[in-house]
PyMOL Python script that loads the backbone (N, CA, C, O; Angstrom):
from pymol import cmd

cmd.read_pdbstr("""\
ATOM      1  N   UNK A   1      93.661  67.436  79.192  1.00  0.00           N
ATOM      2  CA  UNK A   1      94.568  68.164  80.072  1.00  0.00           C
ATOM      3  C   UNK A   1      94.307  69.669  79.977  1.00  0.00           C
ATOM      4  O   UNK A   1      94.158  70.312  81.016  1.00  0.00           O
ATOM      5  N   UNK A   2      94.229  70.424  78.450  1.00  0.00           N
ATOM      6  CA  UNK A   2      94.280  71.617  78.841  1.00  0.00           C
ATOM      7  C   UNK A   2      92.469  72.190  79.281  1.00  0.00           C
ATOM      8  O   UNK A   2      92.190  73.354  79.568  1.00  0.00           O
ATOM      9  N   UNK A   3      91.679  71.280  79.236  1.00  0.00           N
ATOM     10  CA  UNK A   3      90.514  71.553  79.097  1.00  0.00           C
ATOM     11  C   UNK A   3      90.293  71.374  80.916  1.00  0.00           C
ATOM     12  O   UNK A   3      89.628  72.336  81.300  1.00  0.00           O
ATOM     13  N   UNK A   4      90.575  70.651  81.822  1.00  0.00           N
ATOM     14  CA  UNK A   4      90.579  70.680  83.082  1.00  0.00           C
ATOM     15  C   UNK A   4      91.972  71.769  83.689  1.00  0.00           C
ATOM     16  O   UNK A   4      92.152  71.907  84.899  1.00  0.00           O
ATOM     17  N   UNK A   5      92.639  72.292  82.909  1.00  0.00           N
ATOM     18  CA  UNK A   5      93.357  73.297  82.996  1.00  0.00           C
ATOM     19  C   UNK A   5      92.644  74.673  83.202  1.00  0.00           C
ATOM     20  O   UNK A   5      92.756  75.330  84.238  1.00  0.00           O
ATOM     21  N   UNK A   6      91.818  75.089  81.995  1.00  0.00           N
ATOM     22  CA  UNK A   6      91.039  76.128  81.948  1.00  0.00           C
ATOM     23  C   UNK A   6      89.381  76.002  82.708  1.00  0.00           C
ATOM     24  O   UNK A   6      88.471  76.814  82.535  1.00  0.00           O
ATOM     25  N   UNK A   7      89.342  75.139  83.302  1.00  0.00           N
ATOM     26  CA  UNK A   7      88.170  74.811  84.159  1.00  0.00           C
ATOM     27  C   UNK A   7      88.769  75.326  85.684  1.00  0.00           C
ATOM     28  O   UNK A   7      88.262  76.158  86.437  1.00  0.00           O
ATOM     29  N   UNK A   8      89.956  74.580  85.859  1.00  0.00           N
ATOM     30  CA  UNK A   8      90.617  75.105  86.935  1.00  0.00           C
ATOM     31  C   UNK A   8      90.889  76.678  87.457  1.00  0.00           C
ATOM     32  O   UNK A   8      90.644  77.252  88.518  1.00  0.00           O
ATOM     33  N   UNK A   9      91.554  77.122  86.114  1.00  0.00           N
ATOM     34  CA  UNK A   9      91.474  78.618  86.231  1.00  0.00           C
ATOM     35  C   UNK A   9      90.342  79.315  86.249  1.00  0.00           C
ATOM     36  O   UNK A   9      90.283  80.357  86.902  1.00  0.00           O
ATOM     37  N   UNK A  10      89.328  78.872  85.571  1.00  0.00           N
ATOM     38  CA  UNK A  10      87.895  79.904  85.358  1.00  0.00           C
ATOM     39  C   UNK A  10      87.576  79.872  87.004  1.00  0.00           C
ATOM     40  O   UNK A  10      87.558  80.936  87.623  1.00  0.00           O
ATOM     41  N   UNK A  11      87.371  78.832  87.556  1.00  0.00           N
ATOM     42  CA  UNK A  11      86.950  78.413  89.081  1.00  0.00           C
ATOM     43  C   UNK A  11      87.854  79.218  90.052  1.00  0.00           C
ATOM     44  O   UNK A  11      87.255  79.807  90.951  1.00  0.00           O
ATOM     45  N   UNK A  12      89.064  79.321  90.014  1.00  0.00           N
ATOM     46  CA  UNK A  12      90.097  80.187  90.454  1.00  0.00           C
ATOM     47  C   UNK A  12      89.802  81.611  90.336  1.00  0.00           C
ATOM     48  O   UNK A  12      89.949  82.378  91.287  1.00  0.00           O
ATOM     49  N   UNK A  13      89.347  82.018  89.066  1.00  0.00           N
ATOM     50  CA  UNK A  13      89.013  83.225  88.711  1.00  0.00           C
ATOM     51  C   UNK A  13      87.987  83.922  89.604  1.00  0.00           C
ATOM     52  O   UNK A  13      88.085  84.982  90.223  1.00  0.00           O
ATOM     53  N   UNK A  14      86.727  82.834  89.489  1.00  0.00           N
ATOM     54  CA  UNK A  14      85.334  83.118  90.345  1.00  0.00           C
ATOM     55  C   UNK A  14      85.426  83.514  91.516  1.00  0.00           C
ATOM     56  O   UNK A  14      85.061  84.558  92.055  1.00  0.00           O
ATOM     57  N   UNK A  15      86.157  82.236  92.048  1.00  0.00           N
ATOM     58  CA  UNK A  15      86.461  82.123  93.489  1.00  0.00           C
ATOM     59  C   UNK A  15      87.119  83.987  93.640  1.00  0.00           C
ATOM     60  O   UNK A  15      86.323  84.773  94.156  1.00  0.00           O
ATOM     61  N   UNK A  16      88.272  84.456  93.262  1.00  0.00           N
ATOM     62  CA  UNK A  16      89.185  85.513  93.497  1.00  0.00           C
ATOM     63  C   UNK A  16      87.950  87.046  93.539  1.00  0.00           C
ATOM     64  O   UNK A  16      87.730  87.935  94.362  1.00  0.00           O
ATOM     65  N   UNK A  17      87.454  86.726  92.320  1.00  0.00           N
ATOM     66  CA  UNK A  17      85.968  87.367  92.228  1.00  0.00           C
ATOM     67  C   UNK A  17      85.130  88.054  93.365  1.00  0.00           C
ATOM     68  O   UNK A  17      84.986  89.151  93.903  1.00  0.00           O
ATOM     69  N   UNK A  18      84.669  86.787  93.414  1.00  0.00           N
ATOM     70  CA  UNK A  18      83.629  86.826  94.759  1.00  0.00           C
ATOM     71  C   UNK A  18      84.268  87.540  96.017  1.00  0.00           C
ATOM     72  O   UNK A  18      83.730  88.512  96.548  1.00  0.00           O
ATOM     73  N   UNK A  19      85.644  86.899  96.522  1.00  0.00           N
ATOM     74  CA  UNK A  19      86.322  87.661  97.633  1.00  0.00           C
ATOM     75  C   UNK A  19      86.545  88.842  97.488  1.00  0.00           C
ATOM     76  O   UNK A  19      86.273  89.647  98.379  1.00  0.00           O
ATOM     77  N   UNK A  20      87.196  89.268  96.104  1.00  0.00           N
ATOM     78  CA  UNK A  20      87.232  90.725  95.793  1.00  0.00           C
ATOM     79  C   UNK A  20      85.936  91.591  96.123  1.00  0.00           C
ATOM     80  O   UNK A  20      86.065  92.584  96.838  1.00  0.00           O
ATOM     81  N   UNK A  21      84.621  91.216  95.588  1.00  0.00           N
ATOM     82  CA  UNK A  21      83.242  91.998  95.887  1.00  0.00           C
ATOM     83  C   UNK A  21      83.143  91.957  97.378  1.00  0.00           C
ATOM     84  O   UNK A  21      82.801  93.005  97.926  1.00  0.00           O
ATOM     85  N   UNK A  22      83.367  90.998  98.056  1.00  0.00           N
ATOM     86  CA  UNK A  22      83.135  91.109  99.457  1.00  0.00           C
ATOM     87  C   UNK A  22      84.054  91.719 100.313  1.00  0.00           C
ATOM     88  O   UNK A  22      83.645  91.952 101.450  1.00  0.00           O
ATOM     89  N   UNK A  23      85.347  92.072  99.998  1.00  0.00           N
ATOM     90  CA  UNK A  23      86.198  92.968 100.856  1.00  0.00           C
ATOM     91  C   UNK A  23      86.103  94.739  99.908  1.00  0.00           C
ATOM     92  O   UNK A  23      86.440  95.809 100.413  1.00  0.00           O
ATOM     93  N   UNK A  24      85.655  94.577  98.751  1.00  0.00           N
ATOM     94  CA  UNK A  24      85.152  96.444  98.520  1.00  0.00           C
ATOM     95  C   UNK A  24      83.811  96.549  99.503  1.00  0.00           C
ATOM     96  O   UNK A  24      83.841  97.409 100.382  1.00  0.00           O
ATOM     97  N   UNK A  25      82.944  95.920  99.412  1.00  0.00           N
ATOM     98  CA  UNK A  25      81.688  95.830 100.059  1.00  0.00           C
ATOM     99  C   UNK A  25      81.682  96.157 101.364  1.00  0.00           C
ATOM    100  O   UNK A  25      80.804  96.840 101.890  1.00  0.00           O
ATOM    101  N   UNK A  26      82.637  95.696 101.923  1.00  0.00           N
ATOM    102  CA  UNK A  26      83.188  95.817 103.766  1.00  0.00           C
ATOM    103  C   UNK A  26      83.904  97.201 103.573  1.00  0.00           C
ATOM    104  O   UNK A  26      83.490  98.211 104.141  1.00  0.00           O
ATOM    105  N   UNK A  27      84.829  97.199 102.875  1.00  0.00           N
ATOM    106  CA  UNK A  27      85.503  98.624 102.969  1.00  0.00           C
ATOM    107  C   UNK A  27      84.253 100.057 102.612  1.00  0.00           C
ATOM    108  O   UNK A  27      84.257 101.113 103.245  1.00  0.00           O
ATOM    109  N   UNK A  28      83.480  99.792 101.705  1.00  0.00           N
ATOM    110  CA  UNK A  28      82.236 100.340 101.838  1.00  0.00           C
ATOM    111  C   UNK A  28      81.803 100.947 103.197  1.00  0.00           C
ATOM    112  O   UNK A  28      82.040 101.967 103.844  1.00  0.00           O
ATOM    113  N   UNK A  29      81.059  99.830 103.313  1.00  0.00           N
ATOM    114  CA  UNK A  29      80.298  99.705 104.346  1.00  0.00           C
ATOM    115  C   UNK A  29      81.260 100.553 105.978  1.00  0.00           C
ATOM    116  O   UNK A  29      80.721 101.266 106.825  1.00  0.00           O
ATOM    117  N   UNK A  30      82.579 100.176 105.932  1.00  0.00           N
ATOM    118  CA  UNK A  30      83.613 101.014 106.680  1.00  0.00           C
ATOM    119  C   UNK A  30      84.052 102.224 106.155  1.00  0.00           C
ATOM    120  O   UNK A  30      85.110 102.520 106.711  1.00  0.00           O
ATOM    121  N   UNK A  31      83.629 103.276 105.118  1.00  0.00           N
ATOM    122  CA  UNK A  31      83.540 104.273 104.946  1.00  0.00           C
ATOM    123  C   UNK A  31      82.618 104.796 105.205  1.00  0.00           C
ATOM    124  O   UNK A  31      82.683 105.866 105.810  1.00  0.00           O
ATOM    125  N   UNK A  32      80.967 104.034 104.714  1.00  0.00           N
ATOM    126  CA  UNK A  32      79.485 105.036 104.846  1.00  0.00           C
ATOM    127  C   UNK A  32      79.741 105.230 106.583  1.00  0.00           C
ATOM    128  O   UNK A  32      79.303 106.305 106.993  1.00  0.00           O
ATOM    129  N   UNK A  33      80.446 104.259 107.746  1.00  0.00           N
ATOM    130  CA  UNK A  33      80.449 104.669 108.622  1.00  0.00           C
ATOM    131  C   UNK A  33      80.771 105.844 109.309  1.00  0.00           C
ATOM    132  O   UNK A  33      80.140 106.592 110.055  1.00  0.00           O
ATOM    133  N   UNK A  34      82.207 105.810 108.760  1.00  0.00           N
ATOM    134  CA  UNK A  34      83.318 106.938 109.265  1.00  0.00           C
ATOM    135  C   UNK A  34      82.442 108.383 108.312  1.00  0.00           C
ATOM    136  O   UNK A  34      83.055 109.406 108.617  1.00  0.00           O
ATOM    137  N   UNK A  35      81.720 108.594 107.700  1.00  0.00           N
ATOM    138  CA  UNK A  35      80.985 109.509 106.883  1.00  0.00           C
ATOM    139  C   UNK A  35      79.929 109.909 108.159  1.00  0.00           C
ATOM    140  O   UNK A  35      79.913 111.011 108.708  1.00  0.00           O
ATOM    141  N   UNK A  36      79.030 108.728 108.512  1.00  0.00           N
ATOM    142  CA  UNK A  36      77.674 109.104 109.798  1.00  0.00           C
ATOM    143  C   UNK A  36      78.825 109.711 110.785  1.00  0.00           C
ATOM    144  O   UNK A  36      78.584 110.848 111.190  1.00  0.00           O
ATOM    145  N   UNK A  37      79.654 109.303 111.086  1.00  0.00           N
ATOM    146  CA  UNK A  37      80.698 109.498 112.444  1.00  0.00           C
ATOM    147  C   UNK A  37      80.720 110.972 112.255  1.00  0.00           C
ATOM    148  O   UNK A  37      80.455 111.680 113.226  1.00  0.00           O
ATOM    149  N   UNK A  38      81.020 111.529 111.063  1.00  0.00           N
ATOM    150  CA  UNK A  38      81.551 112.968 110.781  1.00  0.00           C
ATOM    151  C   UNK A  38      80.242 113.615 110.934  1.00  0.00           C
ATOM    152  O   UNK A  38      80.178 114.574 111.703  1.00  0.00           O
ATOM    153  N   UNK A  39      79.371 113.294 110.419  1.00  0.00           N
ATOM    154  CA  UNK A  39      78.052 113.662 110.316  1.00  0.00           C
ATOM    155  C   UNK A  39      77.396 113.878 111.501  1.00  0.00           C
ATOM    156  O   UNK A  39      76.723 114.901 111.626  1.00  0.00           O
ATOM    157  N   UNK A  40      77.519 112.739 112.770  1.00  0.00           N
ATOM    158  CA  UNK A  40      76.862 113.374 113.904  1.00  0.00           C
ATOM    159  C   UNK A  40      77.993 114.048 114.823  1.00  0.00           C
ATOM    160  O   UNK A  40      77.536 114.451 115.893  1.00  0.00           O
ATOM    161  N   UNK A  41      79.186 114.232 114.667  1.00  0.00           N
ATOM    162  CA  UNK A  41      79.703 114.937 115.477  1.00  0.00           C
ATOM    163  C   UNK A  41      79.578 116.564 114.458  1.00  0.00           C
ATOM    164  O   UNK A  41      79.087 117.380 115.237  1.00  0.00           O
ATOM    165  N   UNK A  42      79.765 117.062 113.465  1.00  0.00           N
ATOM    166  CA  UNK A  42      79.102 117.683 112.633  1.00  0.00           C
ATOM    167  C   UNK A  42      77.751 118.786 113.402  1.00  0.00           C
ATOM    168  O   UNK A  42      77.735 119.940 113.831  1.00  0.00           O
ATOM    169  N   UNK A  43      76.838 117.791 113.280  1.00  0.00           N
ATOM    170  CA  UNK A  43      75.636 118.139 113.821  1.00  0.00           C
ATOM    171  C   UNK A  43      75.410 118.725 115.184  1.00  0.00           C
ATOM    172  O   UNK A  43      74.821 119.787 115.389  1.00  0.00           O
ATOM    173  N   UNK A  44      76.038 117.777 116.285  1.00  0.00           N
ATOM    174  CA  UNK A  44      76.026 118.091 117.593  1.00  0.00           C
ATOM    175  C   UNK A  44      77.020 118.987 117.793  1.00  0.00           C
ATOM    176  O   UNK A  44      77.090 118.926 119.020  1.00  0.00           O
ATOM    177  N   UNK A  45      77.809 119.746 117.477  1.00  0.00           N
ATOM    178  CA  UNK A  45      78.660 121.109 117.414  1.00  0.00           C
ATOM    179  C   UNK A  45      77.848 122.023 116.881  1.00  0.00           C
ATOM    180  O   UNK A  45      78.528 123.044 116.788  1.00  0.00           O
ATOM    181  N   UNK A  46      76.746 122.230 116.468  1.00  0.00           N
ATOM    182  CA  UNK A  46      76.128 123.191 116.091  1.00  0.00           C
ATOM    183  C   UNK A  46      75.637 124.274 117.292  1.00  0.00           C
ATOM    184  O   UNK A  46      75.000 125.283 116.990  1.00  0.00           O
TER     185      UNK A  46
END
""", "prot")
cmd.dss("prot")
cmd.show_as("cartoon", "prot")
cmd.util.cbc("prot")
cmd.orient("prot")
């Protein structure tokens, strides 16, 4: 029992894991944007 208990949670854990890396990764990826955005309006005001 407690041994498919802590199998359960480790798997739970992973799982929470993985989603976590993939929504910083997106929020990333939705900052380096809004950064180019600043960057070519930036540029073309020169």
């Amino acid at each position: 029992m407690y041994k498919r208990f802590i199998t359960a949670f480790a798997a739970l854990l992973m799982v929470a894991g993985i989603s976590a890396c993939n929504t910083i990764a997106g929020a990333g990826e939705d900052v380096e944007s809004a950064g180019d955005s600043v960057e070519d309006a930036a540029e073309s005001s020169k």
